[in-house]
C-alpha atoms as one frame of an Amber mdcrd trajectory, in Angstrom:
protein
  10.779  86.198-124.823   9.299  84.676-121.827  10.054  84.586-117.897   9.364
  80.661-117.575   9.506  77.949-119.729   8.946  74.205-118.588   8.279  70.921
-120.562   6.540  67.766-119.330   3.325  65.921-119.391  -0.174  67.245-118.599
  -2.836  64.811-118.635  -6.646  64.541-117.920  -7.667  64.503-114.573 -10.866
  62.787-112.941 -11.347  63.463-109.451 -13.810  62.059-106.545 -14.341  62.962
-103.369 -14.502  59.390-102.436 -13.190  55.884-103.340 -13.911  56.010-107.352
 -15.352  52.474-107.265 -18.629  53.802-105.437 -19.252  55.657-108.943 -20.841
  59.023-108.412 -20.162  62.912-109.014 -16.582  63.707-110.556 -14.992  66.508
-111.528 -12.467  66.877-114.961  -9.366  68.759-114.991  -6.515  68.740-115.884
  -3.170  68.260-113.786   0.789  68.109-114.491   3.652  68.951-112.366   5.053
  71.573-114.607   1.900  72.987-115.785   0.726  73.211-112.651   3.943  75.658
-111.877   3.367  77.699-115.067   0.111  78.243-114.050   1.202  79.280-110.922
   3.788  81.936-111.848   1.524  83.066-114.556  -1.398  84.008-111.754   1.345
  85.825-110.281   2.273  88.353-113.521   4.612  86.571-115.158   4.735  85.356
-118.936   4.949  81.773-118.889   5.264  79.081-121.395   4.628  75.274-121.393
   6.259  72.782-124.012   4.719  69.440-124.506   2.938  66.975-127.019  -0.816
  66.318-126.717  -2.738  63.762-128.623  -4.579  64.947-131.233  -8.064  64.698
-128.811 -10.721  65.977-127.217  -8.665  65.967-123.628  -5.513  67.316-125.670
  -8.252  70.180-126.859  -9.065  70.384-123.064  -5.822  70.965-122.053  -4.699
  73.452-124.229  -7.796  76.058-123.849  -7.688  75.233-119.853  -3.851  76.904
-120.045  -4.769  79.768-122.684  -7.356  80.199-120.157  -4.882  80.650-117.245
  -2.463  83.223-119.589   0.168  80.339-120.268   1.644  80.749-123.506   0.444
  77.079-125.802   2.298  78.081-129.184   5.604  74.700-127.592   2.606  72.751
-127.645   2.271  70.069-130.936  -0.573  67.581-131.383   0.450  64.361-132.411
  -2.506  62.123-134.847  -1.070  58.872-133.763  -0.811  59.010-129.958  -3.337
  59.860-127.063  -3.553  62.558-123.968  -2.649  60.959-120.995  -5.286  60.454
-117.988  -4.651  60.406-114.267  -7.320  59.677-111.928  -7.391  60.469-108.298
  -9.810  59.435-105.284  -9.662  59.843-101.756 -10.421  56.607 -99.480 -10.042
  58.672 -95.920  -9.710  62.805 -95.599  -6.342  63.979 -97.179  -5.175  60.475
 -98.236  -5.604  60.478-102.257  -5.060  57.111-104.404  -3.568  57.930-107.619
  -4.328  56.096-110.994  -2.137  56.729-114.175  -2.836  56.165-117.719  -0.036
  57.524-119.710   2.285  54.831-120.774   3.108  55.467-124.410   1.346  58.775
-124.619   1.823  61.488-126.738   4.113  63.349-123.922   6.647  60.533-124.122
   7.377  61.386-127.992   8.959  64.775-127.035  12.441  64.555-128.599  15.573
  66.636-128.001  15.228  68.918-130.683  11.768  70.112-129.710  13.227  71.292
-126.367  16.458  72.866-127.993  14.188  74.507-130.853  11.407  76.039-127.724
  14.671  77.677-125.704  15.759  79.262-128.861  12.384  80.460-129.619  11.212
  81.607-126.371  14.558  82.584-124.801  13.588  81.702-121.604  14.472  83.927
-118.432  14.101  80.955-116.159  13.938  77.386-117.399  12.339  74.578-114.826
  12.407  71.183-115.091  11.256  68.172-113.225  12.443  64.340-112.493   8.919
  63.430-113.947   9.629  64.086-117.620  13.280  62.166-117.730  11.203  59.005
-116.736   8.609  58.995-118.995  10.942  57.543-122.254  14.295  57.501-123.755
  13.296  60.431-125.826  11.774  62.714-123.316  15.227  61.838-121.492  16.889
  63.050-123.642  14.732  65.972-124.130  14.716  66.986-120.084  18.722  66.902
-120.937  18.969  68.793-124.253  16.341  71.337-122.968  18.890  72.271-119.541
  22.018  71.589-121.573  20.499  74.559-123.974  19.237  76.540-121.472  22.447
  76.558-119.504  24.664  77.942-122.633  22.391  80.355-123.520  22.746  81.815
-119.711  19.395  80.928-118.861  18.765  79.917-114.811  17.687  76.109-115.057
  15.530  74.897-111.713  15.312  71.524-111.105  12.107  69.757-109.090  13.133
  66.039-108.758   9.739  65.355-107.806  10.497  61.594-107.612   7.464  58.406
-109.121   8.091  55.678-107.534   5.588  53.971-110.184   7.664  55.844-113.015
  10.684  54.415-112.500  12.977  52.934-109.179  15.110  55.101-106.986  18.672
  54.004-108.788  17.310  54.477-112.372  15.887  58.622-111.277  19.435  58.747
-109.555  21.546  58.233-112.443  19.611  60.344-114.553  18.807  63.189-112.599
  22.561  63.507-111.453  23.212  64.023-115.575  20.882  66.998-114.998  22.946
  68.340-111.678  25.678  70.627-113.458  23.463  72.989-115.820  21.112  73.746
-112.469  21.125  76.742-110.450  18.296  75.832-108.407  17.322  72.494-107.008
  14.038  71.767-104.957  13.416  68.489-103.245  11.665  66.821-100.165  13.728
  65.899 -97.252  13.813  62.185 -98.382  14.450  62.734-102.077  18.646  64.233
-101.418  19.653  60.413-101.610  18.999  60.468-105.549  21.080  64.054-105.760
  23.880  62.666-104.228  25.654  59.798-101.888  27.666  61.981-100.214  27.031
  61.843 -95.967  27.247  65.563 -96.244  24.973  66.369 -99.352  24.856  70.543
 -98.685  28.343  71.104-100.153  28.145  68.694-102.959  25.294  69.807-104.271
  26.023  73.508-103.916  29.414  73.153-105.879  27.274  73.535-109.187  23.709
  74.486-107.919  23.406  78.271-106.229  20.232  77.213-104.368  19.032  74.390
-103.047  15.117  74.655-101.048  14.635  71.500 -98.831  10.746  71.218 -97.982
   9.361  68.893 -95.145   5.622  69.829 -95.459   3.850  71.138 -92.352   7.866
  71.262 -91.019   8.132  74.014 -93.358  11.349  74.691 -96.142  15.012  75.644
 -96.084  16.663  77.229 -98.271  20.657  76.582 -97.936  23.280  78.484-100.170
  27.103  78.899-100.277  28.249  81.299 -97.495  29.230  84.889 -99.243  32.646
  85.347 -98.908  34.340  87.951 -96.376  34.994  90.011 -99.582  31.465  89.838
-100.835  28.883  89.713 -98.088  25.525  88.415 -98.030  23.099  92.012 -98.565
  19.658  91.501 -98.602  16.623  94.602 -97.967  16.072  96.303 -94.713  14.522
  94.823 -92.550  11.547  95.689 -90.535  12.104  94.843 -86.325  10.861  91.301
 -86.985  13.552  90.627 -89.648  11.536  90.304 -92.126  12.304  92.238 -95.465
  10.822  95.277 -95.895  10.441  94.783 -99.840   7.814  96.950-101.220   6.013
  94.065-103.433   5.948  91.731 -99.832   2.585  93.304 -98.574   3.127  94.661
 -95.120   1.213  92.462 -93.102   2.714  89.395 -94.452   6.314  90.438 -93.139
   5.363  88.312 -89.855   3.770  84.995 -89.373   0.462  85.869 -88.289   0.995
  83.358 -85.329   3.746  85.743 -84.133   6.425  83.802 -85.302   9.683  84.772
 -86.304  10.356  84.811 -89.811  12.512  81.805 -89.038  15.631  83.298 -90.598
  19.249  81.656 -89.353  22.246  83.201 -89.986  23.709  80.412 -88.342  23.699
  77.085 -89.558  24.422  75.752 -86.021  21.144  77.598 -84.862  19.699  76.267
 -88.256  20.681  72.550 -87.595  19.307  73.008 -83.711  16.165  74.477 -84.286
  16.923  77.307 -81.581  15.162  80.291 -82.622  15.256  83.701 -80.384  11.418
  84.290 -80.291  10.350  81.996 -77.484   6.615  81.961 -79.407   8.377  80.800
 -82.204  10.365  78.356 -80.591   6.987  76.849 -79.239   5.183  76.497 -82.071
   6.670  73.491 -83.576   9.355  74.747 -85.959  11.540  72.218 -86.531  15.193
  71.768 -87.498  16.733  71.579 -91.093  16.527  67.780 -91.549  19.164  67.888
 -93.732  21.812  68.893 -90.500  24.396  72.283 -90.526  26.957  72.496 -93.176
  30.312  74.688 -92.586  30.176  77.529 -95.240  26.709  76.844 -96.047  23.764
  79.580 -95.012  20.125  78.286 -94.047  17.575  79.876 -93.861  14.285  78.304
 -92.714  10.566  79.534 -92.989   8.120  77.383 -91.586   4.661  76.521 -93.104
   1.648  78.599 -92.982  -1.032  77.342 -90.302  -3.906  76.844 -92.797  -6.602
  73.485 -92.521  -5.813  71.235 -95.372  -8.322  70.091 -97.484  -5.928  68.175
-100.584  -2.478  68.553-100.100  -1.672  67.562-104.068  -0.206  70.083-106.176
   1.482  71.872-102.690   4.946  71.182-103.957   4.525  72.475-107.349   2.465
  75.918-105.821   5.538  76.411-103.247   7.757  75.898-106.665   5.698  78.629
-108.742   5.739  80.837-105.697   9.241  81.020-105.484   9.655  81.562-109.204
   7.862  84.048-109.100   9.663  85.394-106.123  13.243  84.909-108.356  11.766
  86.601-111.193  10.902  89.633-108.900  14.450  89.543-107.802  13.122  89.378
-103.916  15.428  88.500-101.222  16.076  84.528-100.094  13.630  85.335 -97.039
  10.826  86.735 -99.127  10.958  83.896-101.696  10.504  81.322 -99.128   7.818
  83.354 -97.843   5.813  84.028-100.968   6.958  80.041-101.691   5.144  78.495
 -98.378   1.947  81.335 -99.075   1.655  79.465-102.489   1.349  76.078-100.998
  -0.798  77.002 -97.968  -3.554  78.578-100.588  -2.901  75.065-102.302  -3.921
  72.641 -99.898  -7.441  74.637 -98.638  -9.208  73.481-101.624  -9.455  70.010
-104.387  -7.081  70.465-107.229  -3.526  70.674-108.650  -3.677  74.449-109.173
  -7.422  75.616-108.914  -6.845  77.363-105.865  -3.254  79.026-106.695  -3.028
  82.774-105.650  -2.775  86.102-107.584  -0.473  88.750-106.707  -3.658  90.485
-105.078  -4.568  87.283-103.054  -0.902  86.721-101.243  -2.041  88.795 -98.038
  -5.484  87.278 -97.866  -4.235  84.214 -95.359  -3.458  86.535 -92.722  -7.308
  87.458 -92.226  -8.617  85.121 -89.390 -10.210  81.796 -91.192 -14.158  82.342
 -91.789 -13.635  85.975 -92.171 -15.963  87.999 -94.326 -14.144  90.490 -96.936
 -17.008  92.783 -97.530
């Protein structure tokens, strides 16, 4: 049995520091939106698997000892003879601005077929399964695969999550919408970006739709920070959540203490309110000053928000943020921490992200979520 299974593509990587026509110093990796997360929830204690097909190759080779490296269970992976790894390059004309390259039409990730996915939820019996938008637009099979793998999950009572993680140069905005909808009634959680809730749904008011199959949906806006928005409990079973400290933060023993409070002062950025939620009115005046902003996707009635806003950290490479805020708060779920602390240990995920080059190099361990509260430069001696 394992905590997390998720299937997709994981390519090569080739990175530069600068534009890759110069030539120079590169570094190989290897990158892949739902690698990236197992690797993620795996630094954090959990047993993770990852399900995909790999050329039989040298980068296939790379790939699989880089995740037995990084504790993520391989045994989902198969190597196929007749098709190649996939290859993604990425440069960086200006600071924080990085061109990608893909070559991975046709690759061995786009032969994954439906009853690969069924046969890997049977086998690992999966206590979370997570998905992405990426994999559906690969091929017709892997379609089909994305959709076999949640339809299984969801009738064996296993929690689906859904990342829809949209590629413009994958596929266009009506074809992801039609298929990712399919995905939409076997989810329990959904993440997206503010401007990806169009291809969820057409409704003007998208919170209630969405919620009437999903549990959770986690709205991210970058340095804005996330919301998470859920039904409203009902008078006969009311929201409960830890004690909490003064600040309102919980008071969970696995959140270390000193991460219970922004270390800029601010408020933990909970609102019970989704009026206050949809305003941006918070009751710390520091908080209120320090460029929080409101839920961009507007109050819903019988819908709870909660915001938490990003981390103050200097960004070095902001690729591979979404999917470390993902594994954070899968590994948050899996802990069974309240909504507060999952967007908390979510937005510490993608703030150790973004301070160093890579998809996941930089992801935290369980012993490294307190260390961004030290004072930037300091010295742990």
């Amino acid at each position: 049995m394992t905590d997390l299974l998720t299937l997709g593509e994981t390519m090569v990587s080739v990175r530069t520091a600068r534009p890759m026509r110069l030539g120079g110093d590169a570094h190989l990796s290897i990158a892949g939106s739902e690698s990236n997360v197992a690797i993620g929830v795996a630094r954090l204690g959990h047993h993770t698997t990852w399900l995909g097909a790999l050329g039989n190759d040298e980068p296939g080779r790379l790939i699989q000892r880089t995740l037995r490296a990084e504790n993520v269970d391989t045994s989902q992976i198969r190597f196929a003879d007749d098709s190649f790894t996939g290859f993604i390059a990425f440069d960086q004309p200006s600071h924080d601005i990085t061109r990608v390259s893909y070559h991975r039409r046709g690759s061995a990730a786009s032969t994954l077929t439906p009853e690969e996915a069924t046969a890997a939820i049977q086998a690992t019996k999966p206590a979370l399964l997570h998905v992405t938008g990426i994999t559906p637009a690969l091929s017709p099979a892997t379609r089909a695969a994305t959709l076999a793998a949640v339809r299984a999950a969801s009738a064996a009572g296993t929690q689906v999550s859904l990342d829809v993680n949209y590629r413009a140069r994958l596929w266009s905005r009506p074809e992801a919408a039609a298929t990712i909808r399919e995905l939409l009634p076997y989810v329990h959680t959904i993440f997206a970006s503010d401007d990806e809730l169009d291809l969820l749904t057409d409704a003007p008011n998208p919170l209630p739709r969405l919620l009437e199959h999903a549990t959770q949906l986690v709205v991210t806006a970058g340095h804005k920070g996330a919301w998470l928005h859920t039904r409203t409990p009902s008078p006969a079973q009311p929201h409960t959540a830890p004690a909490a400290s003064p600040t309102g933060q919980p008071t969970d023993p696995t959140v270390p203490a000193d991460k219970r409070t922004d270390p800029t002062g601010a408020a933990s950025g909970v609102h019970p309110d989704p009026i206050a939620a949809a305003s941006g009115v918070h009751p710390d005046p520091i908080a209120a000053a320090s460029g929080v902003h409101p839920d961009p996707v507007g109050a819903s009635s019988g819908v709870h928000t909660i915001h938490q806003p990003a981390l103050s950290v200097t960004v070095v490479d902001s690729i591979g943020a979404g999917d470390a805020f993902v594994s954070g708060y899968l590994s948050a779920t899996l802990d069974d921490l309240a909504p507060e602390a999952r967007l908390h240990r979510a937005t510490t995920s993608g703030a150790f992200c973004v301070t160093a080059f890579g998809d996941w190099e930089s992801l935290p361990t369980r012993q490294d979520l307190s260390l961004l509260t030290h004072t930037q430069g300091t010295a742990l001696r």
